[in-house]
N, C-alpha and C positions, 0 to 999 in steps of 0.2 A: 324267199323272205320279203316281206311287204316291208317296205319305206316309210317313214313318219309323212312323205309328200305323198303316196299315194294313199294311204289313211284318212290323209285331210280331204282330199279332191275326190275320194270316194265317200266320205259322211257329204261334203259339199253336193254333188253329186244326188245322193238320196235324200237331199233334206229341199232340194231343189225339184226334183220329180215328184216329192212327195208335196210340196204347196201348190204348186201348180194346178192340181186337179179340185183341192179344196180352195182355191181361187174362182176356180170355174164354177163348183159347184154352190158356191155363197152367191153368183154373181150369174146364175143360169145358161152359162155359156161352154159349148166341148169343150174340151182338152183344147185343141187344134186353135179356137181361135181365143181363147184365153191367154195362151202361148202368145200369140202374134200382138195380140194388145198389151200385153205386158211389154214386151219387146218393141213397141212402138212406142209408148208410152215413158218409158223411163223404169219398169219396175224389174225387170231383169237385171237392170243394172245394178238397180238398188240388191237387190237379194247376194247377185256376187260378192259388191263389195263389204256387205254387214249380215252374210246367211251367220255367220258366226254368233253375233250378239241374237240375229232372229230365232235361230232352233232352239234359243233356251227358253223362247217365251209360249205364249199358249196359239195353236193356230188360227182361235179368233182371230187375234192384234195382230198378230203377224198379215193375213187375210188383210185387215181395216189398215196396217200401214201400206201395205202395195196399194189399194184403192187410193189412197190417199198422195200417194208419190202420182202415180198416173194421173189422178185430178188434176196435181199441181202443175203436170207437163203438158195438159191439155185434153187429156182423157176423159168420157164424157159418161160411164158406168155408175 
């Protein structure tokens, strides 16, 4: 029997591997170091704490707010 916490952490989970690559790909850069710029950045933080309000939206905006959180921490894409 699945758990209402493992539900969550697994849509978290897929909606988190799934931007990541369309991060990369808006912004010409692998997986790998998309990854790392997000995460250096501020933008992984950002997705765990609001993947919730993010997956409802279109993965343009979503894409355009992580650039845009990254910007603000210093990110230079």
């Amino acid at each position: 029997m699945v758990t209402e916490l493992d539900k969550v952490t697994s849509d978290k989970v897929s909606f988190i591997t799934f931007i990541i690559p369309e991060f990369a790909a808006a912004y010409k850069m692998n997986i790998q170091k998309a990854y790392l710029y997000l995460k250096k950045y501020g933008g992984l933080d950002f997705l765990n704490r609001h993947w919730w309000a993010l997956h409802t939206d279109c993965k343009y905006w979503v894409v355009r707010d992580l650039y845009e959180v990254c910007r603000e921490n210093g990110g230079i894409r």
